[in-house]
N, C-alpha and C positions, 0 to 999 in steps of 0.2 A: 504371454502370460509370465508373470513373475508367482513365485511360489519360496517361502523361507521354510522349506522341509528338501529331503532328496526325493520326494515324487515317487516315492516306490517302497511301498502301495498310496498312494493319495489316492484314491478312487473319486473324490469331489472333483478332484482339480482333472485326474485321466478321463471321467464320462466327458466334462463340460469341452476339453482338448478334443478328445476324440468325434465329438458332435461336431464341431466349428469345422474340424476335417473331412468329417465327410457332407456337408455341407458346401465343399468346395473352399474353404480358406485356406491359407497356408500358416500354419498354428507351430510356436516353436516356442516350449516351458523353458525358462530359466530357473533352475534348482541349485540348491547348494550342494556339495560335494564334500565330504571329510577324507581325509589321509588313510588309505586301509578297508577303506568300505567295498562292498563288493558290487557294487553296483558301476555299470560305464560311464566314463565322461559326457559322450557323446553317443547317443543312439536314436534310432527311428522306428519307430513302433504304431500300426494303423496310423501311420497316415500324420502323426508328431512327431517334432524332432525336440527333444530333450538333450537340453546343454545343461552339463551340470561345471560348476566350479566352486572352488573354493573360496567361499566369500565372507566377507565379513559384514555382516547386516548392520551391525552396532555402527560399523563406518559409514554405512551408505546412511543410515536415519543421520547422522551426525552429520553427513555434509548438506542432505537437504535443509537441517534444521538452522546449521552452523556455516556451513559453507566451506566446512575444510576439508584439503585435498581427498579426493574418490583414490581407494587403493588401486595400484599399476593394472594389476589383470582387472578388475571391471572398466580402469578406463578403455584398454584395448581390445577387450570381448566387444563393447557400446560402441566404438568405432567401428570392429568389423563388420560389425550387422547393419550400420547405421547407411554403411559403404555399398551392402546389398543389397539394400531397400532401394537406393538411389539410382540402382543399372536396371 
C-alpha cells in the first residue's frame, strides 16, 4: 500500500493494513517521512511493516505524468523491495 500521509494515525489505511495481515498477507505501507517527525522510518506493528521516507509526491505524479527522472531514494527503496519479491 502506498499512502501520501506518515500513517500515524491513518486509521482507514492501519484497519484495511492490519486486516490483509491477519488474513495472512504480507502487507508493507509506504508513507512519507518529514525531517524531525517523531515518528520511525521503519517499524512493524500487528503484523505491517511501515516504511516511511522522505518523498516527494510532486515528483513521482510528474514522472508518471511526464516521465522525468524518479528522485534517487524512491529509485532504490522500488528496487530493494522489487529484489524481495523476486527471492
Amino acid at each position: 500500500m502506498v499512502v501520501p500521509n506518515m500513517c500515524n494515525p491513518d486509521y482507514r489505511v492501519v484497519k484495511e493494513a492490519e486486516s490483509l495481515a491477519a488474513a495472512g498477507y504480507e502487507v508493507r505501507v509506504f508513507c512519507t517521512w518529514k525531517p524531525g517527525a517523531r515518528v520511525p522510518v521503519l517499524e512493524e506493528f500487528n503484523g505491517v511493516t511501515y516504511v516511511r521516507r522522505e518523498w516527494n509526491v510532486v515528483g513521482l505524479i510528474k514522472h508518471k505524468l511526464f516521465g522525468t527522472p524518479l528522485p534517487t531514494d524512491t529509485v532504490r527503496l522500488n528496487n530493494r523491495y522489487r529484489e524481495e519479491d523476486e527471492e
